[in-house]
N, C-alpha and C positions, 0 to 999 in steps of 0.2 A: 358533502355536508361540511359545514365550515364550525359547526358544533355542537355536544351533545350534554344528555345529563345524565350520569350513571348512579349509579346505586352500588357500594362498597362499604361492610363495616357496620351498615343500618344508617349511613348518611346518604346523602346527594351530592354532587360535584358537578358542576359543567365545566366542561373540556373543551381543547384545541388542539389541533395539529401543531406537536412541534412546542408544548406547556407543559411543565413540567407538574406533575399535583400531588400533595401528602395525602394517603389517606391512610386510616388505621390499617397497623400491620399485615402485612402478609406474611404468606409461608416460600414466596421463592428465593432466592438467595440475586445477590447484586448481579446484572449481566443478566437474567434469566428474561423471559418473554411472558408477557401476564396478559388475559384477553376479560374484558368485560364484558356480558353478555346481557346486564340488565340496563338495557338504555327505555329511559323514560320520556325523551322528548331528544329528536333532533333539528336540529333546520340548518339554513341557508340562503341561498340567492332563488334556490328552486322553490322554498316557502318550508313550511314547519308542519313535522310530521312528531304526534301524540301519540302515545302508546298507552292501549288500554287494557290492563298495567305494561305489557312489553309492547316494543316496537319487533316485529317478527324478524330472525333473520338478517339483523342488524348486531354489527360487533363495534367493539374499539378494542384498537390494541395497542401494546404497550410494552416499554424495556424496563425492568427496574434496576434504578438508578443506583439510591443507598439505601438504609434503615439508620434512622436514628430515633432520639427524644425530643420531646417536645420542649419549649418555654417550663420554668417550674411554676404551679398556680398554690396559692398559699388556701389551705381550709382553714377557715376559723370558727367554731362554737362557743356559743356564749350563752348562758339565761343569767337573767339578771337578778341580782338579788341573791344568788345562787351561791354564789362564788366559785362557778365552775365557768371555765375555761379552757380549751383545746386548741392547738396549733399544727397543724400536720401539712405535707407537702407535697404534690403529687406531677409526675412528668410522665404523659401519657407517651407511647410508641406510634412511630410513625414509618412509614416505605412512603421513599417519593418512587413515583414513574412517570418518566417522559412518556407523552402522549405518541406513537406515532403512525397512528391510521382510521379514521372513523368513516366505517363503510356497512 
């Protein structure tokens, strides 16, 4: 299978052999091996195979790379008329993992 789509975090991802992907934090430490077990759709040259909701028996696995932050995203609150106004900032945590085996 040349890629799939996992489930990490409460998001979706599609992967590749050999891609490196952020997804929210993990708990293993950098070096460590991480396996996804929730693939929601894979395909390839052989065609595309949908999981209702899992694909049975299907993994991808993975190295973890590093843990960092994210970009910083600015909040801003405002009502008008108010005179109230709020500015706060927030960098969400991220684990990248090289992708390397979807089987």
């Amino acid at each position: 299978m040349s890629y799939a789509i996992i489930r990490s975090g409460g998001k979706q991802f599609r992967v590749e052999e050999g891609a490196i992907v952020r997804v929210p934090s993990l708990g293993q430490r950098a070096g460590e091996a991480v396996e996804f077990e929730a693939l929601v759709l894979a395909g390839g040259d052989g065609g595309t195979k949908i999981g209702a909701p899992l694909i049975d028996g299907a993994r991808v696995a993975g190295t973890v790379v590093e843990h960092g932050r994210g970009e910083k995203m600015i909040v801003f609150k405002k009502k008008r008329r108010k005179q109230y106004k709020r500015t706060q900032g927030h960098r969400q945590n991220y684990t990248a993992v090289k992708i390397d085996s979807i089987g």
